[in-house]
N, C-alpha and C positions, 0 to 999 in steps of 0.2 A: 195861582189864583185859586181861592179855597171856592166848593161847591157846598153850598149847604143846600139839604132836600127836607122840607118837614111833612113829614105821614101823617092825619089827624086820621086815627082808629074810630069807629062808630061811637063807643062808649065816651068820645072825647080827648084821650091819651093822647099827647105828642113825643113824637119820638122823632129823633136828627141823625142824620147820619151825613159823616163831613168827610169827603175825599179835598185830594188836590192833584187837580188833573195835570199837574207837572211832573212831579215823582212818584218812585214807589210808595206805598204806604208804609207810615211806622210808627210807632207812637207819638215819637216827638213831634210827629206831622198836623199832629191834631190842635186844637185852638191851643193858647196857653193856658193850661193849667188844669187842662183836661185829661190831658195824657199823667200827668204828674199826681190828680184825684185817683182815674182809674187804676193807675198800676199801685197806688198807696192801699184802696179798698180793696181792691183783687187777693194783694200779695199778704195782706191780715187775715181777711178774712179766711183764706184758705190754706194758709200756713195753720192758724187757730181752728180752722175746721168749726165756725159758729160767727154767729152774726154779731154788728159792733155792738151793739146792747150785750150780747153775752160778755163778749172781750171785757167789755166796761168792767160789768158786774164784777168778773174775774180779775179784776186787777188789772188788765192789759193793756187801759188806756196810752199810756206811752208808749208802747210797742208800737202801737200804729201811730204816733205824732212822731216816734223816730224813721220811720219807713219813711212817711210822709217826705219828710227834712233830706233824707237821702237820694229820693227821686227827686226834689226838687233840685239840689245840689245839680247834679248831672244834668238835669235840662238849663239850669243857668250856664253849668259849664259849655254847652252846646250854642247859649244863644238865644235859649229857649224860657229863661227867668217868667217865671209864672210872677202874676201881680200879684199886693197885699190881700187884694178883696175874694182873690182865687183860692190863696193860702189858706186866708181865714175860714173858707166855707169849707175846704176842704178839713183843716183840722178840727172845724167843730163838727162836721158830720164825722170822723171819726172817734170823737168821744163823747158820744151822745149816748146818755143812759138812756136804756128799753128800747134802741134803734134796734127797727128791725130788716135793719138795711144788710145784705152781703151780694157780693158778686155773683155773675152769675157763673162765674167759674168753678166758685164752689157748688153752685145746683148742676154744672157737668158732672163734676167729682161725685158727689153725692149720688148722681144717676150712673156711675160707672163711664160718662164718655168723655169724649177729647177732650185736651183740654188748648188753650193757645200760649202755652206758657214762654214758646220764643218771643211770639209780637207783642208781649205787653212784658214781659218783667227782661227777657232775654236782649230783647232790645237797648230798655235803658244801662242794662248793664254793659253791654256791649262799648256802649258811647262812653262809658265814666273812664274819662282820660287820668283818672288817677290811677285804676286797676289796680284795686284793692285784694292785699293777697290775704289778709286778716279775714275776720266773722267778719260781715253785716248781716241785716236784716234783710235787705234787698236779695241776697246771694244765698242765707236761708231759703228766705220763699221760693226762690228760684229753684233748689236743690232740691225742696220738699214735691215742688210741680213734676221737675226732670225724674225725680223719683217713683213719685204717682202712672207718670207718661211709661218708666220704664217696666212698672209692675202689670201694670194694664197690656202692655204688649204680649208679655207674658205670658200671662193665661188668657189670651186670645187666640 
């Protein structure tokens, strides 16, 4: 049974946060196609280290419509097939000139701290019953995160 909670901030802001008081948490868990938005945003914007309006500008647009298609893959494979109208919003907010939309895993990065690179990208990878030994995109971002987590330990 999903919980939805919505928090109305003073300024008006709503913000949701969706457990499911049956399982653990994990990305797939999340509504459909929410999990498959977040870890597409996440995994661009901080593989690129810049916002989708940057990406854009730079040429990068595809890079994030193929991430995109790759987590979607994998939550279909699960069960989890995100609908047309989730897709869509998802790949146009990923190639949106002058968006100045990124994760907020990159404002970790960026601030030097954690980051959650298992429960959003390690996850979906986890689940892709093809396990894929080749490059993806998905397995970059992953490797750039796992990267980042082990540099930081580091010189801490």
């Amino acid at each position: 049974m999903w919980h939805v909670a919505r928090d109305g901030a003073a300024d008006g802001d709503r913000h949701v946060r969706v457990h499911d008081r049956n399982r653990r948490h994990t990305t797939l868990d999340q509504p459909r196609g929410l999990a498959v938005e977040i870890a597409s945003a996440a995994g661009i914007t901080c593989l690129m280290r810049a916002t989708i309006g940057q990406i854009v500008a730079g040429g990068g647009a595809d890079f994030g419509v193929a991430l995109l298609d790759e987590c979607r893959a994998i939550a279909a494979a699960n069960g989890f097939a995100p609908r047309g109208p989730a897709i869509e919003r998802a790949r146009a907010m990923l190639t949106a000139a002058g968006s100045p939309i990124s994760a907020s895993m990159l404002k970790d990065i960026e601030r030097g701290g954690a980051v959650e690179a298992d429960h959003v990208l390690g996850d979906l990878i986890a689940r892709d019953p093809r396990q894929p030994q080749g490059v993806s995109l998905l397995r970059v971002a992953y490797a750039h995160l796992k990267a980042y987590e082990a540099r930081r330990a580091a010189t801490s």
